[in-house]
N, C-alpha and C positions, 0 to 999 in steps of 0.2 A: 504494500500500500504506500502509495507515493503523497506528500503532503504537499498542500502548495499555502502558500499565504503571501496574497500580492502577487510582487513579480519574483519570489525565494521560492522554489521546488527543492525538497531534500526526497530526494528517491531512497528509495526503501533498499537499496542493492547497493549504496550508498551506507548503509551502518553494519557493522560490526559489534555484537554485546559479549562481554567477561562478565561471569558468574561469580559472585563474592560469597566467601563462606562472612556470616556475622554472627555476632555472641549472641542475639537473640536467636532461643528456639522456634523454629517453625519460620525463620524466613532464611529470605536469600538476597544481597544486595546485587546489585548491576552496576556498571560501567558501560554507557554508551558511548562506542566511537562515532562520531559522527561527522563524515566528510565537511568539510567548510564549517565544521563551528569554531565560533570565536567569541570571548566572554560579551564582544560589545553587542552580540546577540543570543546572548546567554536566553532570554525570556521565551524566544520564539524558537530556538532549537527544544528548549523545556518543554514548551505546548507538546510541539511533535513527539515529542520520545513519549510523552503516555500517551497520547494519540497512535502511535506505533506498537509500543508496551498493549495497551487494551487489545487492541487486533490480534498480535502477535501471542499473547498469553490469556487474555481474557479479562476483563474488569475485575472481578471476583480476587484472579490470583494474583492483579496487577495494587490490591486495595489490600488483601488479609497476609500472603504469602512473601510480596519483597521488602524487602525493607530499604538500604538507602538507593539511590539514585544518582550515580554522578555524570556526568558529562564532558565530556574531551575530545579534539579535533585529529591525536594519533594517538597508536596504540603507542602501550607507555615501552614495552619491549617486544622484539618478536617471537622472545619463546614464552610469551600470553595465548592462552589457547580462547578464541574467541568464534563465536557463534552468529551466523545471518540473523535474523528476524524468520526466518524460514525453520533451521533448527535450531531456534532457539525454544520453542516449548518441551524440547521431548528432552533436551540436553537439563534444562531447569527444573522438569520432575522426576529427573532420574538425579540431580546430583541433591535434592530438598530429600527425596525419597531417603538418600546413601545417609546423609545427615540426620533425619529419624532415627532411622535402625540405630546407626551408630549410639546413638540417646545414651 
C-alpha cells in the first residue's frame, strides 16, 4: 500500500521494518526504515508508518501487541535482518510467539 499526501508518495517497496525485542511482555517494538525520511518531516512519515503498520499487521496488533515505534531514513547496519511490509506479519508473530514461550 503506497501512501500519498500532497505531492510526497512513500511507496510501500520503499520501507524496510526490524523487529525489536522490548522488556515489556507481550509486545514487540519496530524500526521503520523509510526511504526519504528526514526528521524535518518527521510528522508525515509518522502518519504513514501506522497507516502502513495497520494494513501491514492489523489495527488490533498495531494498538495491543507493539510497542515503540521509531523511524529512520537507513538501516542502522547491514547485518540488521529487516523485513518488507509484505513479511512482515508472519516474521512478527512468529518472533512475539518465540518471546511467549520463552516467558
Amino acid at each position: 500500500m503506497d501512501i500519498s499526501f500532497g505531492e510526497r508518495t512513500i511507496n510501500s517497496s520503499d520501507v524496510r521494518v526490524i523487529i525489536i525485542d522490548e522488556s515489556e511482555p507481550n509486545h514487540l517494538g519496530l524500526m521503520m526504515v523509510m526511504k526519504g525520511y528526514s526528521l524535518k518531516e518527521d510528522e508525515l512519515y509518522g502518519q504513514a508508518s501506522y497507516l502502513m503498520l495497520d494494513q501491514a499487521l492489523g489495527e488490533y496488533d498495531v494498538e495491543m501487541k507493539v510497542g515503540g515505534i521509531e523511524l529512520t531514513g537507513t538501516l542502522p547496519t547491514s547485518l540488521v535482518v529487516s523485513y518488507s511490509l509484505d513479511d512482515l506479519p508472519a516474521a512478527f508473530d512468529t518472533m512475539l510467539e518465540r518471546k511467549l514461550r520463552d516467558q
